[in-house]
C-alpha positions as a Python dict, from the first residue, in 0.01 Angstrom:
ca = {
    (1, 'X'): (0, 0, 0),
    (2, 'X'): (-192, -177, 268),
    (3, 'X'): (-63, -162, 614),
    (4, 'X'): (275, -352, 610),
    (5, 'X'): (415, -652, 852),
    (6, 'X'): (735, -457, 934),
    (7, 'X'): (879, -111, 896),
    (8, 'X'): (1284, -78, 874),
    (9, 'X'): (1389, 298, 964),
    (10, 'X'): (1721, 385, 829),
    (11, 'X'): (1823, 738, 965),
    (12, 'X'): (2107, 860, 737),
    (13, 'X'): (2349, 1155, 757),
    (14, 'X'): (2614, 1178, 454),
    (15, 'X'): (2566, 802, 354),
    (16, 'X'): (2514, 822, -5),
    (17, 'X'): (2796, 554, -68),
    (18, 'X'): (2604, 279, 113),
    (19, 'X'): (2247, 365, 125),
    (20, 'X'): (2113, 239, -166),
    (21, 'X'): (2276, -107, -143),
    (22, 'X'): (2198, -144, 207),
    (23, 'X'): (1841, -106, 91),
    (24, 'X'): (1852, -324, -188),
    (25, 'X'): (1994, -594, 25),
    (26, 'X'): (1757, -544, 274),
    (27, 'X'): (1452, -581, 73),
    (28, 'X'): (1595, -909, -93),
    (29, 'X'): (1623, -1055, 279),
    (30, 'X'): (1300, -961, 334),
    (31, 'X'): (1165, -1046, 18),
    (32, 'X'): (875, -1222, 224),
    (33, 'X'): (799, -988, 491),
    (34, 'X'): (542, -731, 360),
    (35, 'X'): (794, -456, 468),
    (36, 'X'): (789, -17, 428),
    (37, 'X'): (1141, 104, 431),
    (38, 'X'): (1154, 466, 573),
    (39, 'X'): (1478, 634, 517),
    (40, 'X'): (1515, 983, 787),
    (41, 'X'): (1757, 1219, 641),
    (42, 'X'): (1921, 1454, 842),
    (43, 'X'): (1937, 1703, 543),
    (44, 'X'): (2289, 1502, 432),
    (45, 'X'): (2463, 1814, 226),
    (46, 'X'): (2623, 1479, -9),
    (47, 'X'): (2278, 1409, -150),
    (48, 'X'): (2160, 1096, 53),
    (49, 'X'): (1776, 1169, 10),
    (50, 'X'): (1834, 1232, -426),
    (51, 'X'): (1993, 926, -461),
    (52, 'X'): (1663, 691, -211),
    (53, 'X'): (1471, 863, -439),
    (54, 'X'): (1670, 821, -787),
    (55, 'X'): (1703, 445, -701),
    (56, 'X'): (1376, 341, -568),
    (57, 'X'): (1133, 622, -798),
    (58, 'X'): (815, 460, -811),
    (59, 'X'): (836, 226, -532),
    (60, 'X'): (570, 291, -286),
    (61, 'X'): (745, 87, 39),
    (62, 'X'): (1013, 340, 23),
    (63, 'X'): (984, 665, 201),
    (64, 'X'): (1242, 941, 245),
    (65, 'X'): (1183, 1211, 538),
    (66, 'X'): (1450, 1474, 518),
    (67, 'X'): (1466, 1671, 849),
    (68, 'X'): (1603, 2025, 845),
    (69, 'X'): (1530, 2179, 1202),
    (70, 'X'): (1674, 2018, 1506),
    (71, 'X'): (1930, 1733, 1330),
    (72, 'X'): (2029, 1413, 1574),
    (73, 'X'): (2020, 1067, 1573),
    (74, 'X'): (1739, 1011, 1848),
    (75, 'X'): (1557, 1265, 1668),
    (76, 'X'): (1568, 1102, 1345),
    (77, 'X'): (1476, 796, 1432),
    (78, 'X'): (1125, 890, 1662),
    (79, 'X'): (1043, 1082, 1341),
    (80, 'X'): (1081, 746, 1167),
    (81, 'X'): (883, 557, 1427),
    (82, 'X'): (604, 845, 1417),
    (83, 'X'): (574, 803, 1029),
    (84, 'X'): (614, 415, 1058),
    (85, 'X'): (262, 204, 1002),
    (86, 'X'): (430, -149, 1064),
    (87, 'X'): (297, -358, 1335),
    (88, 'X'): (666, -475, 1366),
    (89, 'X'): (935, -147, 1362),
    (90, 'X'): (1315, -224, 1330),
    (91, 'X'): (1560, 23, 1343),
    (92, 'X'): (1915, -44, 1196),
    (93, 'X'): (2241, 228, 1082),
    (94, 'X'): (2260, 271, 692),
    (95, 'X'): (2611, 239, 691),
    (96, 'X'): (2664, -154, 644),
    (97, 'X'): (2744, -246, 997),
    (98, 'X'): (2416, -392, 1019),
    (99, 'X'): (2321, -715, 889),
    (100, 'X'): (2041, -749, 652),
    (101, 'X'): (1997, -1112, 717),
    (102, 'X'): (2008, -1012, 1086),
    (103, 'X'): (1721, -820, 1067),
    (104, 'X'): (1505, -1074, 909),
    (105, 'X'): (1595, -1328, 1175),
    (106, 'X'): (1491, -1055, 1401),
    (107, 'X'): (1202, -949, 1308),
    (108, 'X'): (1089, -1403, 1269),
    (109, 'X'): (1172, -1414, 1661),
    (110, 'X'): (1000, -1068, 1770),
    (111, 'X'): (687, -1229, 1626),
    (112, 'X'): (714, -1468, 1958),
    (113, 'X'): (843, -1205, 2212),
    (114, 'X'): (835, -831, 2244),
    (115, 'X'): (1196, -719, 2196),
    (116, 'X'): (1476, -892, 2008),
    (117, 'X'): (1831, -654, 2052),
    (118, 'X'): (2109, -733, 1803),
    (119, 'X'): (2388, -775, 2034),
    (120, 'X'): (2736, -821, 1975),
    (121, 'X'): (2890, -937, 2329),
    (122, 'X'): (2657, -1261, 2340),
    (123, 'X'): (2807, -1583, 2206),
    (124, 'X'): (2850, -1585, 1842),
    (125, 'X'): (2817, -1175, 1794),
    (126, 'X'): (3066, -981, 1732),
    (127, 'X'): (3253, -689, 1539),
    (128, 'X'): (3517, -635, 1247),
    (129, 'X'): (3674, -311, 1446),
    (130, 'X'): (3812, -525, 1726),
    (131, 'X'): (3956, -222, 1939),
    (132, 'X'): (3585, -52, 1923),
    (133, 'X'): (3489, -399, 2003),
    (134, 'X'): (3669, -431, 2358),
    (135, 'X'): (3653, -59, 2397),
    (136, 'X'): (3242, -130, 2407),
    (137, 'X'): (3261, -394, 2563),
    (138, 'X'): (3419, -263, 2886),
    (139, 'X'): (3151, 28, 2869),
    (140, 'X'): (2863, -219, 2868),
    (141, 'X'): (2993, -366, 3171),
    (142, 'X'): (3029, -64, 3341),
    (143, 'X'): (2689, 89, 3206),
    (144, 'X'): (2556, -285, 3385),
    (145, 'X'): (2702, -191, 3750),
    (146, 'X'): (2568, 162, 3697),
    (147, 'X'): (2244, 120, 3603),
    (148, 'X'): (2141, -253, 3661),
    (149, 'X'): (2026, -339, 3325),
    (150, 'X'): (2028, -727, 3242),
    (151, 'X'): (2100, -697, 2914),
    (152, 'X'): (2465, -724, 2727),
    (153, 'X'): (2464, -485, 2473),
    (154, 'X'): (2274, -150, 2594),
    (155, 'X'): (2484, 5, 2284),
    (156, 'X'): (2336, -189, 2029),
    (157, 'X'): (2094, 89, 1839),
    (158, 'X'): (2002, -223, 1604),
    (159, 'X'): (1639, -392, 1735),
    (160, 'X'): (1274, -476, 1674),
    (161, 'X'): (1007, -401, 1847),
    (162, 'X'): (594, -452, 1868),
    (163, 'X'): (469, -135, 1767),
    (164, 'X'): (178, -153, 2031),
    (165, 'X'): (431, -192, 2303),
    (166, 'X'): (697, 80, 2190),
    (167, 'X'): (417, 360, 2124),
    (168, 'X'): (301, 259, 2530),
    (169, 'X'): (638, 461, 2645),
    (170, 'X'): (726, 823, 2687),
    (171, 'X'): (874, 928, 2393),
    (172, 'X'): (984, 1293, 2544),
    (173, 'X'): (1180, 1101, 2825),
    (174, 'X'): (1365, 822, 2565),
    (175, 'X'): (1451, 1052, 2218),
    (176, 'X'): (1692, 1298, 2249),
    (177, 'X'): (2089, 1303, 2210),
    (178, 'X'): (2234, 1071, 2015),
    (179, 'X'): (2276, 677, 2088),
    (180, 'X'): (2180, 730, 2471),
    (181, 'X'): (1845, 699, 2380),
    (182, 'X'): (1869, 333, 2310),
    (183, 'X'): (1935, 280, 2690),
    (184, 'X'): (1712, 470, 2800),
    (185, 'X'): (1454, 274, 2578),
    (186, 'X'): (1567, -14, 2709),
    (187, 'X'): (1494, 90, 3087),
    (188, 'X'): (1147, 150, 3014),
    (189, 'X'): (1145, -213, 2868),
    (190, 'X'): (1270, -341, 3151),
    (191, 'X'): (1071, -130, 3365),
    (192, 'X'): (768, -292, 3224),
    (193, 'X'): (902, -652, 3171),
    (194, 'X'): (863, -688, 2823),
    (195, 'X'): (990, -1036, 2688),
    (196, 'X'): (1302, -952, 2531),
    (197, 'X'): (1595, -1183, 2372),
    (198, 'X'): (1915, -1095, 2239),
    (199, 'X'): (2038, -1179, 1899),
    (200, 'X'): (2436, -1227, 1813),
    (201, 'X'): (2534, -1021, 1504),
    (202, 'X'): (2843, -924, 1401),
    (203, 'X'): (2921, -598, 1305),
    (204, 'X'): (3072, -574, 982),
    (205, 'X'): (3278, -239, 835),
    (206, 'X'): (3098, 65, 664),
    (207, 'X'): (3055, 65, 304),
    (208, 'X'): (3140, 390, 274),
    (209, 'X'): (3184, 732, 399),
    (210, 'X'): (3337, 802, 728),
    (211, 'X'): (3197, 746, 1061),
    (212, 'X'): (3014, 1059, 1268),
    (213, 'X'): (3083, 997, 1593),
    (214, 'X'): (3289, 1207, 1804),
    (215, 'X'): (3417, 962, 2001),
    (216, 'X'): (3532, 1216, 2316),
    (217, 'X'): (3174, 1424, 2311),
    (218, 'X'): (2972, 1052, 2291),
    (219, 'X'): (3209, 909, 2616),
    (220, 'X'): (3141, 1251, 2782),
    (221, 'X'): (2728, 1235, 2722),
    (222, 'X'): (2718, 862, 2790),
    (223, 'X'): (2877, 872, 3111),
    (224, 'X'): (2638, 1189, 3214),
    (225, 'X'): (2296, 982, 3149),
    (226, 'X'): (2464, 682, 3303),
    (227, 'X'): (2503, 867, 3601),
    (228, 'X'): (2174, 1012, 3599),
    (229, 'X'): (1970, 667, 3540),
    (230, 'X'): (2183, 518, 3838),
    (231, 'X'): (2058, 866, 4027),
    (232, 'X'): (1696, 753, 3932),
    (233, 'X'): (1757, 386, 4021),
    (234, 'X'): (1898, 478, 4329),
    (235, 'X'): (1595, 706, 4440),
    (236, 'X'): (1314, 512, 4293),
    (237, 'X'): (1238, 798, 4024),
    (238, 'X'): (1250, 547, 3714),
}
């Protein structure tokens, strides 16, 4: 396979019920986009990787990682970037919430910027889960008075990015935890004035399965690197 427009990194934990469609649906949206789908497995004990690999045997512009030492989401997904070969890389959650047609509109307008964020607190984005909706919502704003980031949705974890400008940045200081990473990615964005939009999408209910966030221990680590990146603001160590 030559070296591909766009890579789409899925990282997957126990998502066997939705995986497969969510791929399928994403390679009919971007049915025009020469596109390598990498799938990073956190060594899911319901047989995520078997079934990528039952459904798509054969098909070269899907790739499954499975990951058995240190498990997370940030982890996952800078494995994904590392194995990635796109000059476009989007990442998106394998669960449903993310739109596949969103990510083709994405990855059209990151061809003219740097950055496009899905965001759901823009006009016309949204969310099915309407408490989680407000409950985010009120976050963001308080993760914008903390930290000073212009941006609406620091939560997102759905984007695209140029691969030349995301492989610039300090991987060691942006992938670790869980969804923190994502604004701590976007600081270094910001930091270096990339052109970045944000997208509305609406995010739609999981497929299947059962979500994996703890909602208490997320709060609890959220709050700690918001405090820390206002620290850094504060002090000029960003």
């Amino acid at each position: 396979m030559a070296q591909p427009e766009l890579t789409v990194i899925t990282p997957t934990y126990n998502e066997r019920e939705a995986i497969v469609d969510v791929l399928r649906d994403l390679s009919e949206a971007l049915r025009d986009v020469e596109t390598e789908f990498v799938v990073v497995d956190d060594n899911s004990p319901d047989g995520t990787a078997d079934a990528v690999r039952e459904a798509f045997a054969g098909d070269a512009s899907v790739r499954v990682i499975v990951r058995t030492q240190i498990r997370g989401l940030a982890l996952s997904i800078r494995e994904g970037i590392e194995a990635s070969t796109g000059h476009f890389l989007l990442v998106m959650d394998s669960d449903g919430n993310h739109s596949p047609a969103d990510a083709h509109t994405m990855y059209q307008i990151c061809r003219l910027v740097d950055v496009v964020v899905g965001s759901r607190f823009v006009y016309g984005g949204g969310m099915a889960d309407r408490r989680r909706y407000f409950a985010s919502y009120t976050y963001n704003l308080f993760m914008r008075f903390m930290i000073g980031t212009q941006i609406d949705d620091n939560l997102s974890g759905f984007f695209c990015i140029r691969r030349d400008r995301l492989m610039k940045f300090d991987f060691d200081k942006i992938f670790w935890g869980y969804g923190d990473y994502f604004f701590r990615l976007l600081k270094f964005v910001q930091r270096d004035k990339l052109r970045l939009v944000e997208l509305p999408v609406f995010y739609g209910p999981r497929r299947g399965g059962t979500s994996k966030t703890a909602i208490l221990n997320i709060l609890v680590l959220y709050t700690w690197e918001v405090f820390k990146l206002s620290f850094w603001r504060i002090t000029g160590r960003w």
